[in-house]
C-alpha positions in Angstrom: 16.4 -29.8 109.2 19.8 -31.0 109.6 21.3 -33.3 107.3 23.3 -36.5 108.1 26.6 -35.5 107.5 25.9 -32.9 110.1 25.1 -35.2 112.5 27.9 -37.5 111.6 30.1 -34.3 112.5 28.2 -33.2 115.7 28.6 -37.1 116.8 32.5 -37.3 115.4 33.2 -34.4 117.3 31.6 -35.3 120.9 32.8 -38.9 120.8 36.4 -38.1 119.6 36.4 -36.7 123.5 35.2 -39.4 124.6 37.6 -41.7 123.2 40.6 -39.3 124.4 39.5 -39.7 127.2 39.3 -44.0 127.4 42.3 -43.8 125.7 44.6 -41.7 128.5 42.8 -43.7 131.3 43.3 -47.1 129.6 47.0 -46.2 129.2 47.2 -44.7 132.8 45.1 -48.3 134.2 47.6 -50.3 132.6 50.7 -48.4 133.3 49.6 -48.4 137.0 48.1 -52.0 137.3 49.5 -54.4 134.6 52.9 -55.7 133.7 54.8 -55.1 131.2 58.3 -56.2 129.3 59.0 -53.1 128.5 58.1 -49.6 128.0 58.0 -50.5 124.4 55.2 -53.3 125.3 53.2 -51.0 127.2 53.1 -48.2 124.0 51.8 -51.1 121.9 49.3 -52.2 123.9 48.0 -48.7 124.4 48.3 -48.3 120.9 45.8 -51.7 120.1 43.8 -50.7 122.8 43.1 -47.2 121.3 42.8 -48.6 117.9 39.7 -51.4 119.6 38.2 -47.6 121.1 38.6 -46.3 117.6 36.4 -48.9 116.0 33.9 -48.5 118.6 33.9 -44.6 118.1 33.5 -44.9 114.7 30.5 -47.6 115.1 28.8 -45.3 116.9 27.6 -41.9 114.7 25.4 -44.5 112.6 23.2 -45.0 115.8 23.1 -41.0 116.3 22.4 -41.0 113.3 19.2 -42.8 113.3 18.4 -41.5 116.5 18.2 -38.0 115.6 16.3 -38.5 112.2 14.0 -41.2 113.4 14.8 -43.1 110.1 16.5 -46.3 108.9 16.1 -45.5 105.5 20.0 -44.0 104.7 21.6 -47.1 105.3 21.5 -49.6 102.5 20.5 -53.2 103.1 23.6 -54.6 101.1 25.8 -52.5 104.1 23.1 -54.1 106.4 24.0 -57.4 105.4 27.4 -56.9 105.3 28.0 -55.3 109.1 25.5 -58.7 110.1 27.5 -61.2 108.4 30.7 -59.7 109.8 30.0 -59.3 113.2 28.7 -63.3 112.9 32.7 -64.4 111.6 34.0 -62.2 114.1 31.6 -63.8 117.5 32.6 -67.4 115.5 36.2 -66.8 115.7 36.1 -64.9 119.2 35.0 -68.3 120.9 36.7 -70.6 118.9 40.3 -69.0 118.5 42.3 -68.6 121.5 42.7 -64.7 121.2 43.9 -61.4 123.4 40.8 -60.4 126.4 40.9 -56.9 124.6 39.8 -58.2 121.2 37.3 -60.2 122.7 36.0 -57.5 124.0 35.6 -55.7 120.7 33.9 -58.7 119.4 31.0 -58.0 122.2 31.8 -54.1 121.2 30.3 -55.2 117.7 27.9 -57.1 118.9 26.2 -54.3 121.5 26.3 -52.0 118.1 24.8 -54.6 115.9 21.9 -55.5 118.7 21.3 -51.6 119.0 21.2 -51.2 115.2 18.2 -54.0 115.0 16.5 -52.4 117.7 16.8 -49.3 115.7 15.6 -50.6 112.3 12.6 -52.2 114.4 11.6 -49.5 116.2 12.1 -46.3 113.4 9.5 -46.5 110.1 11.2 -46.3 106.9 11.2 -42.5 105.8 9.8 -42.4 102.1 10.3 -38.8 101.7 13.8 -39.5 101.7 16.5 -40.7 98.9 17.9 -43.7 98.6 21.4 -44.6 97.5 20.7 -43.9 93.7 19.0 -40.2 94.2 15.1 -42.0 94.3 12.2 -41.3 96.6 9.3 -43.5 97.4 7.1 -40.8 97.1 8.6 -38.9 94.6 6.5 -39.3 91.2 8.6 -37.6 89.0 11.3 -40.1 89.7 9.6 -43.4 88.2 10.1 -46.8 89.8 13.2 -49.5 89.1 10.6 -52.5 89.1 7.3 -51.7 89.4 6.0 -53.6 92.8 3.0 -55.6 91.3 3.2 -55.6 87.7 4.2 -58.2 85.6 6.3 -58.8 82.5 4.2 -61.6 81.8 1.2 -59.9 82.0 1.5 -57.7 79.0 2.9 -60.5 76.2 -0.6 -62.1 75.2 -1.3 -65.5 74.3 0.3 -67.2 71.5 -3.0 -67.8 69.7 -3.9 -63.9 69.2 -0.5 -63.8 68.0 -0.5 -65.9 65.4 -4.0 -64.7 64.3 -3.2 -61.3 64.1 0.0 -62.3 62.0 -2.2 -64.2 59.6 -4.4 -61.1 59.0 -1.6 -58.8 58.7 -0.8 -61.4 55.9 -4.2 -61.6 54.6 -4.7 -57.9 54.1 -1.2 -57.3 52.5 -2.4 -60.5 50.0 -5.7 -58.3 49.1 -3.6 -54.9 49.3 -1.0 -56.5 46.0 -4.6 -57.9 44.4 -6.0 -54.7 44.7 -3.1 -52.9 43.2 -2.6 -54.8 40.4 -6.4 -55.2 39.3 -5.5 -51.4 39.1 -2.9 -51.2 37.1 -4.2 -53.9 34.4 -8.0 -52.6 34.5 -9.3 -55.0 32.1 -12.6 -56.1 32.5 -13.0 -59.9 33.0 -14.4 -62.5 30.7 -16.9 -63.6 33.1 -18.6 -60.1 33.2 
């Protein structure tokens, strides 16, 4: 089986054509059908718009990625959480900020990613065969668990009554233990006997 970063290459490599190829024709459409100031205004704008085909390209092996091993379970939920809360800021901004039609664009970009990604983490089961990010396996039983799921720490301190009785015959025996000892050492025999 293959691993990820072999199908984060075999993605890389079929999408870099494809952005090549967006990139030349978005240059060539807005050479041909937009104006511009200059040619220096049309090299910058082809250069933002192949940076915005960039981000998409490199959006994309994650959903490949999770396509081709049917699993969820490589991506962490803090990156999760982060990618959610970001593409939130950036669809805030995108409609409240007057901004460029090409950004905006890359706003709905994230947000056709994100959407996918859900679907994705909905549809696929969470592998437990394979390793999280610190090296553990659900099913692994050599590995043991961070927190177990249903124990409790509470469960094993018992109540304050047993511990205070057990104190006070660990105090009781040691009080024999020294009378013992030193009816030993004296050995006289009592008057009362």
């Amino acid at each position: 089986m293959c691993r990820p970063s072999e199908f984060d290459e075999y993605a890389m490599k079929y999408l870099s054509y494809v952005l090549y190829v967006l990139v030349v024709g978005y240059a060539v459409y807005s050479l041909m059908y937009e104006t511009h100031k200059s040619w220096y205004s049309w090299i910058l704008g082809s250069l933002v718009g192949t940076v915005y085909t960039f981000g998409f390209v490199m959006m994309t092996p994650q959903l490949f990625i999770n396509y081709k091993l049917k699993s969820v379970a490589h991506l962490p939920w803090r990156v999760f959480m982060y990618k959610a809360l970001n593409t939130f800021i950036d669809d805030l901004f995108a409609f409240i900020i007057k901004m460029p039609t090409l950004h905006r664009l890359s706003v709905l970009r994230d947000d056709l990613i994100f959407i996918i990604y859900l679907y994705q983490r909905w549809i696929y089961p969470v592998d437990k065969k394979r390793t999280n990010e610190f090296g553990q396996s659900f099913e692994d039983s050599s590995v043991p668990p961070a927190v177990p799921a249903l124990a409790s720490p509470v469960a094993d301190i018992p109540p304050a009554t047993t511990l205070l009785e057990d104190a006070q015959d660990e105090e009781g025996d040691k009080k024999e233990k020294k009378q013992g000892q030193a009816g030993k050492r004296t050995a006289k025999p009592r008057k009362d006997e």
